[in-house]
C-alpha positions in Angstrom: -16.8 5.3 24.8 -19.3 2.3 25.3 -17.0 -1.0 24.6 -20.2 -2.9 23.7 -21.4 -0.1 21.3 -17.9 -0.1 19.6 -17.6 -3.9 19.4 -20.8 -4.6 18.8 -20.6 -1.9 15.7 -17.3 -3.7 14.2 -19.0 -7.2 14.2 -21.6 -5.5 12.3 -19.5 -3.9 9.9 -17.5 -7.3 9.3 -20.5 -9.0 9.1 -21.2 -6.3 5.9 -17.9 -7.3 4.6 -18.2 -10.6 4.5 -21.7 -10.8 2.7 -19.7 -8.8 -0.2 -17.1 -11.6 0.1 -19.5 -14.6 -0.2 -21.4 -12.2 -2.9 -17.9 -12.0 -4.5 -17.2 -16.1 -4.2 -20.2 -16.8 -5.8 -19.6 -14.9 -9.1 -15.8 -16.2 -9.3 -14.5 -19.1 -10.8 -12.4 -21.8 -10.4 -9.1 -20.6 -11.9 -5.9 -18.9 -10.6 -7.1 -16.1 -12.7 -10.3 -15.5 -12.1 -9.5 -16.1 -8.1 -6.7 -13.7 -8.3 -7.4 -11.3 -11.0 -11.0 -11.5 -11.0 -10.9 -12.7 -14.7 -9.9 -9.8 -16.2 -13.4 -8.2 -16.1 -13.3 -5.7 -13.4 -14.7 -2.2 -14.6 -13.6 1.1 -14.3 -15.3 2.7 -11.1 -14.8 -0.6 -9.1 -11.4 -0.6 -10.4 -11.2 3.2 -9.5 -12.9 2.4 -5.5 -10.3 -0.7 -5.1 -7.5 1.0 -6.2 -8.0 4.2 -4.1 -8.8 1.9 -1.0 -5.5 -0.2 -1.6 -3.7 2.6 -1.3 -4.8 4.7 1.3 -4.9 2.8 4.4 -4.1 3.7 8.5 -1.5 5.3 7.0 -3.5 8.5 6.4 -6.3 8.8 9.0 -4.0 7.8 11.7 -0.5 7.8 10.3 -0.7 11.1 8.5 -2.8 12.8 10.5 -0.4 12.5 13.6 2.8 13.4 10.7 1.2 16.1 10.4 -0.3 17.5 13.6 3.3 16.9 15.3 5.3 18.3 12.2 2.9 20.5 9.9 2.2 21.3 6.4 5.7 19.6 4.7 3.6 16.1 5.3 0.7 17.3 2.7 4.3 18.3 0.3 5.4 14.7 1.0 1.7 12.9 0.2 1.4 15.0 -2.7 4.5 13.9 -4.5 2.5 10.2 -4.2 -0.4 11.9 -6.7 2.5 13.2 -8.9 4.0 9.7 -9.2 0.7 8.7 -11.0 2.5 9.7 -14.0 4.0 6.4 -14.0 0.4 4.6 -13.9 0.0 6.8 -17.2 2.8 5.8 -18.7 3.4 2.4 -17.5 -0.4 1.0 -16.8 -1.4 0.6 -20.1 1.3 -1.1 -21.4 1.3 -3.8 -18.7 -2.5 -4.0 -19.0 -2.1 -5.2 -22.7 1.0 -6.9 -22.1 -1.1 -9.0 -19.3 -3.7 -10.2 -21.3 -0.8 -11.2 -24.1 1.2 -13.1 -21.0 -1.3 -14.2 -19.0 0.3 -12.4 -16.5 -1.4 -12.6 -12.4 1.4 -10.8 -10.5 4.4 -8.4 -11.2 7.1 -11.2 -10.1 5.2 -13.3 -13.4 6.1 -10.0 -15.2 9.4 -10.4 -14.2 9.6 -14.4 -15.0 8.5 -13.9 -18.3 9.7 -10.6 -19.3 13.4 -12.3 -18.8 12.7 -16.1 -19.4 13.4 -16.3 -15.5 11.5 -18.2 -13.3 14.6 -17.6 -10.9 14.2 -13.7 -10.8 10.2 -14.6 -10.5 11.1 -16.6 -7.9 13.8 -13.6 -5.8 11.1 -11.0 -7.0 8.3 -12.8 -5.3 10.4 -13.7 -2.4 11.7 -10.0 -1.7 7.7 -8.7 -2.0 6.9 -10.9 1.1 9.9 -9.8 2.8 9.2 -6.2 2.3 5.6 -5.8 2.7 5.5 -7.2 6.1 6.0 -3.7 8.3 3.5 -1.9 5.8 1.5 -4.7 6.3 1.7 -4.4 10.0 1.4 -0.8 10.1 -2.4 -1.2 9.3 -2.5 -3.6 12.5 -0.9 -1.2 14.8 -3.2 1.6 13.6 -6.2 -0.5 14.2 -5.2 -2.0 17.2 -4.1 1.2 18.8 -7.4 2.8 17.9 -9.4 0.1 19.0 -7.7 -0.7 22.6 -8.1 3.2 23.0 -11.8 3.6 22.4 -12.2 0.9 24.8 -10.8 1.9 27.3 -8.7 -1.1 27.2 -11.2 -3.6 27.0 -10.1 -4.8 24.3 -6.7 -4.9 23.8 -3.4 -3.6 21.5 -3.1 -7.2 20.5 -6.7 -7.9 20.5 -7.8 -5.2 18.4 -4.6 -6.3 16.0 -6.2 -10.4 16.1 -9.5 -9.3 15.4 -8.8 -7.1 12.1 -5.9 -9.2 10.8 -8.3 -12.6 10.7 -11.0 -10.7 9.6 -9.5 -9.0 6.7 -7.6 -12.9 5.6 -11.2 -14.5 6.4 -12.8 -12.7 4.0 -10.1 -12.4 1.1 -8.9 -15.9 1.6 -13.4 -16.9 0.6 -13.8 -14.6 -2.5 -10.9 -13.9 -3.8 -10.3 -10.7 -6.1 -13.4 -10.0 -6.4 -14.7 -9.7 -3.0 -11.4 -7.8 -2.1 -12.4 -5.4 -5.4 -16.4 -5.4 -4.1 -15.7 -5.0 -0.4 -12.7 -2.0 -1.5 -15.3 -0.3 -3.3 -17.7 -0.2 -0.2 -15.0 0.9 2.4 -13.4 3.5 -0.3 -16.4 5.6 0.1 -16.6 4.5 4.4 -12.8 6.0 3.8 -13.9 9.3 2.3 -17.3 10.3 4.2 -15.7 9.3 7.0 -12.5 12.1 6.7 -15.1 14.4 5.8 -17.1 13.6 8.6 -14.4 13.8 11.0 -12.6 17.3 9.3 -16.2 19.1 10.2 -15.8 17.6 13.9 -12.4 18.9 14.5 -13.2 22.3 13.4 -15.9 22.3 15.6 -13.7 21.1 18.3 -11.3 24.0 17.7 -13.9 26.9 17.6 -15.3 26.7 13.8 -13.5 27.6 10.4 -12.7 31.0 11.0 -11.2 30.6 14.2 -9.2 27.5 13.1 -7.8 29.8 10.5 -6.9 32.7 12.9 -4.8 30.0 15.6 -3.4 28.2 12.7 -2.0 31.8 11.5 -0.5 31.9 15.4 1.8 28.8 14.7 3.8 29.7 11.4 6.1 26.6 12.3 3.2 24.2 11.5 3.0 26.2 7.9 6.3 26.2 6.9 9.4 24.2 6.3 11.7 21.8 8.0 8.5 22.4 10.9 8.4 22.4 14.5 10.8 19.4 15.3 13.0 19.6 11.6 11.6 16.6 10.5 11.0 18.3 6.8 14.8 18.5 6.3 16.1 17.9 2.7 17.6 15.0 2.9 14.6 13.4 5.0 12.0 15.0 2.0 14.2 13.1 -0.2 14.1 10.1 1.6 10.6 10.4 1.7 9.1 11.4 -1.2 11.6 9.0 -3.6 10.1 5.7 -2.7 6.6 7.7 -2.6 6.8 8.8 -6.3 7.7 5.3 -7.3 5.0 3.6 -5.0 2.4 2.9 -7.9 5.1 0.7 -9.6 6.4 -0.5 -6.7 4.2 -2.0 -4.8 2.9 -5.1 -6.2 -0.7 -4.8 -4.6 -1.2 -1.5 -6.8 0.6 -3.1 -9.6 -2.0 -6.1 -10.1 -4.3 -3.3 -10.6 -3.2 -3.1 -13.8 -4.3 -6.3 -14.8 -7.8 -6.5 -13.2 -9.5 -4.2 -15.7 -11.5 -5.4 -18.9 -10.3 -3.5 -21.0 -7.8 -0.1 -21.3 -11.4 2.5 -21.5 -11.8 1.1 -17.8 -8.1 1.4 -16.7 -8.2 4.9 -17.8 -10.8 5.5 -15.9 -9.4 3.8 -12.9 -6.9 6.0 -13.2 -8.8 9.1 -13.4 -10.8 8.3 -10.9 -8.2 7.3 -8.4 -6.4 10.5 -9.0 -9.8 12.4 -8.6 -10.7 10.5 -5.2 -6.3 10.7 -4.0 -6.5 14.9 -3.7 -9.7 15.0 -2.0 -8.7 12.7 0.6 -4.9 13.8 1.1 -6.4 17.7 1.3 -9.0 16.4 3.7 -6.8 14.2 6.1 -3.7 16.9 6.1 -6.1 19.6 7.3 -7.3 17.3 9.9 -3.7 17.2 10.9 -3.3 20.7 11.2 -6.6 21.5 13.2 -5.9 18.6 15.8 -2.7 20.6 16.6 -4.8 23.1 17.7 -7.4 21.1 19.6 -5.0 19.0 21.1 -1.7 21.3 21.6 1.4 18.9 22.7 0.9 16.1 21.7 4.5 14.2 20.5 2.8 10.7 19.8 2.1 10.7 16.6 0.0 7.3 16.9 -1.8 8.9 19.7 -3.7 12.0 17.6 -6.7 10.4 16.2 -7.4 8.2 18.9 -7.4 11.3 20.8 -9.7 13.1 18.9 -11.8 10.4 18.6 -12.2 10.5 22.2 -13.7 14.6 22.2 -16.5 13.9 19.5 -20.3 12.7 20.0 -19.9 8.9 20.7 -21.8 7.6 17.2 -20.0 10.1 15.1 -16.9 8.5 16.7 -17.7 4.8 15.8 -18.8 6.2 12.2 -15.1 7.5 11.9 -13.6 4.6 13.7 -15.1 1.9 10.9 -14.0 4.6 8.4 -10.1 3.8 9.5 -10.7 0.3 10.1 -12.1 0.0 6.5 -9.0 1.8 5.1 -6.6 -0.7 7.0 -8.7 -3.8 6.4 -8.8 -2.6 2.5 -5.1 -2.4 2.3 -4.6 -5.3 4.3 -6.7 -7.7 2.2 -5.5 -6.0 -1.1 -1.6 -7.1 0.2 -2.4 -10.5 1.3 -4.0 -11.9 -2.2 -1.6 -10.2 -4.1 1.1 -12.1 -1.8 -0.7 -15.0 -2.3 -0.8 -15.0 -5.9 3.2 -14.5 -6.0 3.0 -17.7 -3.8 1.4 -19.7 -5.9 2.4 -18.6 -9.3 5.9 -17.5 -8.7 6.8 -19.6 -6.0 4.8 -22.4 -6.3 4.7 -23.6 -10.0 8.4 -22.3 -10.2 9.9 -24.9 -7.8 7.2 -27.9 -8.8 6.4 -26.6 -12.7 4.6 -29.5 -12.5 1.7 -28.7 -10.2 -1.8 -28.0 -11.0 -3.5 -24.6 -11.0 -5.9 -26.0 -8.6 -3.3 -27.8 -6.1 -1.3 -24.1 -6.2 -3.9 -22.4 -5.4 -4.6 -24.7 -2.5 -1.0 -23.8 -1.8 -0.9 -20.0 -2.2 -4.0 -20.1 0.1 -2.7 -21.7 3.1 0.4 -19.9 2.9 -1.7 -16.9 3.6 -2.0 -18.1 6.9 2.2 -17.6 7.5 1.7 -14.0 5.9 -1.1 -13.1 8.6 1.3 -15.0 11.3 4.3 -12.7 10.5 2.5 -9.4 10.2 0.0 -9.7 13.3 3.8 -10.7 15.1 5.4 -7.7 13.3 2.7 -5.6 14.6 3.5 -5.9 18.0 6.7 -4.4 17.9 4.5 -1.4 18.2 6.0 1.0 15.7 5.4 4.2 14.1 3.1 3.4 11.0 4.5 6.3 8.9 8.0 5.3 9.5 6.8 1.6 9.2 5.1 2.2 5.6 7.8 4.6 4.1 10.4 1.9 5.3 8.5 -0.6 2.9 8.6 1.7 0.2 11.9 2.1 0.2 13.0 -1.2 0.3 10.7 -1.8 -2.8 12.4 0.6 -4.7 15.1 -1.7 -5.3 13.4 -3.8 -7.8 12.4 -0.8 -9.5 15.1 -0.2 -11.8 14.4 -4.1 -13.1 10.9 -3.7 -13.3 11.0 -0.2 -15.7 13.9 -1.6 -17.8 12.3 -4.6 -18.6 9.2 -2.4 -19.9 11.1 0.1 -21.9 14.5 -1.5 -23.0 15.0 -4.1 -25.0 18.9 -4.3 -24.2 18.1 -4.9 -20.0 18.3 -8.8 -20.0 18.3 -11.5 -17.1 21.7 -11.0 -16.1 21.6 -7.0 -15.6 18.5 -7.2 -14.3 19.6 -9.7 -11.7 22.5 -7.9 -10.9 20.7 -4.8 -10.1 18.1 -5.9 -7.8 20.8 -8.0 -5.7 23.0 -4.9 -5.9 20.2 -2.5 -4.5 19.2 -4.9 -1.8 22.6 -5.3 -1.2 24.0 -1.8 -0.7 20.5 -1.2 1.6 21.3 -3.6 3.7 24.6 -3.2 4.7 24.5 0.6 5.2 21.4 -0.5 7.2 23.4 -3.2 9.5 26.4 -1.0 9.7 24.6 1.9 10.3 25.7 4.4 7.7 24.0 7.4 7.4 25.4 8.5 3.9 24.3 12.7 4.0 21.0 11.5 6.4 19.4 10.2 3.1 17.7 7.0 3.8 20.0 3.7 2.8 17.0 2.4 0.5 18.0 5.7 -1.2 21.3 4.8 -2.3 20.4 0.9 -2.9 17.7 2.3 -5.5 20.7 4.4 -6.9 23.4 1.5 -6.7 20.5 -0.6 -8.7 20.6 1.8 -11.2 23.3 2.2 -12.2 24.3 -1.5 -12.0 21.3 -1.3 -14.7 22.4 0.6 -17.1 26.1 -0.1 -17.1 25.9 -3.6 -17.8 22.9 -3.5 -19.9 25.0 -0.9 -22.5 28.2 -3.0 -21.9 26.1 -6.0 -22.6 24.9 -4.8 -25.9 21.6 -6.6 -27.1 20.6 -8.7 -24.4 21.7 -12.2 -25.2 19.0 -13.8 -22.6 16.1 -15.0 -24.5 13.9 -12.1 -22.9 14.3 -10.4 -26.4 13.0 -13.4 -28.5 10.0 -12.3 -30.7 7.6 -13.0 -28.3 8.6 -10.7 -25.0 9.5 -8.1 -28.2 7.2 -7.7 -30.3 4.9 -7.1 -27.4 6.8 -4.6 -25.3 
């Protein structure tokens, strides 16, 4: 493939990208909340494109696709269980949109703060999100990077290609804000989708049409069928990977802000609906990719390796078409992460250890920190990992403020101290099976943190009685 064509094609495209930004800067104001939140005014289908693009990322197009080439059909089982999990964003979205606009809330970790009169747990909460997020984080850069050094033929490199989309995404999200992160998701949601459909005609070409996909996927019953070729569909690994999939909407704090970006609860329903809508389409359409590039390229062990691949065997144009498709997925999820860190910065961190500051002077703050963010990811990124293991290895270790996070929605008797308690406990128990290395019935250590949080949960808050923090004064109450 043409280097200049390719990088002359990206500049374009991040040109595009950060005209919606400026766009975006110009309509925002001043305030932590209308920089972070967008004011509260976002409507439904932009609410619907931003949410769908925060969530899929290089995770599917490149991630996925090479799951599920290498170990078949149990991936689209495992991506699935993510759509079910929306249940949660039907339970739990509505509540936390009206509770936000009651609070004032920006972020999940302010949640957390004000749910339990706790600027300490804000503070950990905050804190543990930046720790956690990094590998996804950098799991967008290695997908892009690896795609880009490819189709160059090495002209540009892994690091290069890693620079260039990790500055580009921070450039333009660090100018405009929500807003042009909302605005510029939107665009690159529907690059994301044309472009899988784009690229699942291509690979059916490549392997002889439909019908004789169909026939040679028949030939390889391995690929349709559980553990897979290599076993890597085993119970306890489904387990291990579906658990922190199902819980991903309430998890993950860039999903979670979501929540409080809409104008009103008509257009988070229909944010909802629509990113539920736009999630089967596109899981259907990248997992059958998967399966036909096992076919048109038989072999193949590097997961990373797949799409880059089959990049490389279609029509030059319709290759860069896909190629801005996946860097607008990464860039979308990338962008999405790095405000949302920010905001836990400067309104967690910030005004929790100087309560003092202005909204204007945190914000400055919460800004340049995004620089540090960028610095450890684009670093993490060149360890070079696998980005499914890298993603699902972030969920995971977010599941252990989960147990916090839904008891301080739904029960009134989970105070400061319980809640505490069971986030350290979960991080705890994760990272010492982690360090020590033990594989409790192959079930993933995050696993049995998210368990160990649990139960640390419960126990003390019935032991407890009525919580006796001031999280149940009339205020955190009578709204939840």
């Amino acid at each position: 493939m043409n280097p200049v064509w390719v990088v002359t094609s990206i500049l374009a495209f991040f040109a595009f990208c950060f005209f919606v930004a400026h766009w975006g800067k110009l309509k925002t104001g001043k305030s932590i909340e209308e920089y972070f939140i967008a004011g509260r005014k976002v409507g439904g289908l932009i609410a619907a494109l931003t949410y769908s693009a925060t969530t899929y990322s290089a995770f599917m197009m490149v991630g996925l696709v090479g799951l599920t080439a290498i170990h078949g059909v149990g991936a689209l089982g495992f991506e699935l269980i993510y759509l079910m999990g929306l249940v949660l964003a039907v339970v739990f979205g509505l509540k936390l949109h009206i509770i936000g606009k009651k609070w004032e809330l920006i972020t999940p970790a302010h949640f957390m703060a004000k749910r339990y009169n706790s600027p300490l747990m804000g503070l950990t909460v905050a804190l543990l999100y930046h720790v956690f997020l990094i590998p996804y984080m950098a799991a967008q850069l290695i997908g892009s990077g690896t795609l880009l050094s490819s189709l160059t033929g090495g002209v540009l490199s892994f690091e290069a290609g890693t620079l260039i989309v990790g500055v580009m995404a921070f450039l333009y999200t660090l100018w405009g804000g929500m807003r042009a992160v909302a605005w510029t998701d939107a665009v690159q949601a529907l690059l994301m989708l044309s472009s899988s459909i784009l690229m699942l005609v291509l690979v059916f070409q490549l392997a002889g049409g439909f019908g004789n996909a169909i026939i040679k996927l028949a030939e390889k019953p391995e690929l349709l069928s559980l553990p897979g070729p290599y076993k890597r569909f085993t119970p306890q690994a489904f387990i291990s990977m579906t658990i922190p999939w199902f819980f991903f909407s309430i998890s993950n704090p860039q999903v979670v802000q979501r929540f409080f970006i809409t104008k009103d609860a008509r257009s988070l329903k229909n944010m909802i609906r629509g990113f539920l809508v736009f999630g089967f389409i596109y899981t259907v359409i990248v997992t059958l990719i998967g399966l036909v590039a096992s076919i048109v390229i038989p072999g193949v062990r590097d997961q990373n390796a797949v799409t880059p691949t089959l990049l490389t065997m279609i029509p030059e144009p319709l290759a860069i078409v896909v190629l801005i498709g996946i860097l607008a997925a990464s860039m979308s999820t990338l962008d999405s992460i790095m405000l949302t860190l920010s905001s836990e910065l400067s309104v967690s961190v910030v005004k929790t250890i100087k309560p003092s500051c202005s909204e204007e002077t945190a914000l400055k703050v919460g800004k340049a920190l995004m620089v540090l963010i960028l610095s450890a990811t684009i670093f993490f990124s060149f360890t070079k990992g696998l980005i499914v293991e890298l993603a699902l290895t972030s969920s995971s270790w977010l599941l252990q403020l989960v147990p916090a996070f839904i008891g301080g929605l739904i029960w009134k008797r989970c105070g400061a101290l319980s809640a505490g308690l069971s986030v350290f406990s979960g991080v705890a128990t994760a990272t010492l099976m982690f360090l020590l290395n033990i594989n409790a019935l192959d079930i993933d250590p995050g696993i049995w943190g998210f368990l160990i949080a649990t139960i640390v949960l419960v126990t003390l808050s019935l032991l407890r009685g009525a919580s006796t923090s001031r999280c149940g004064d009339a205020k955190a109450e009578s709204s939840l």
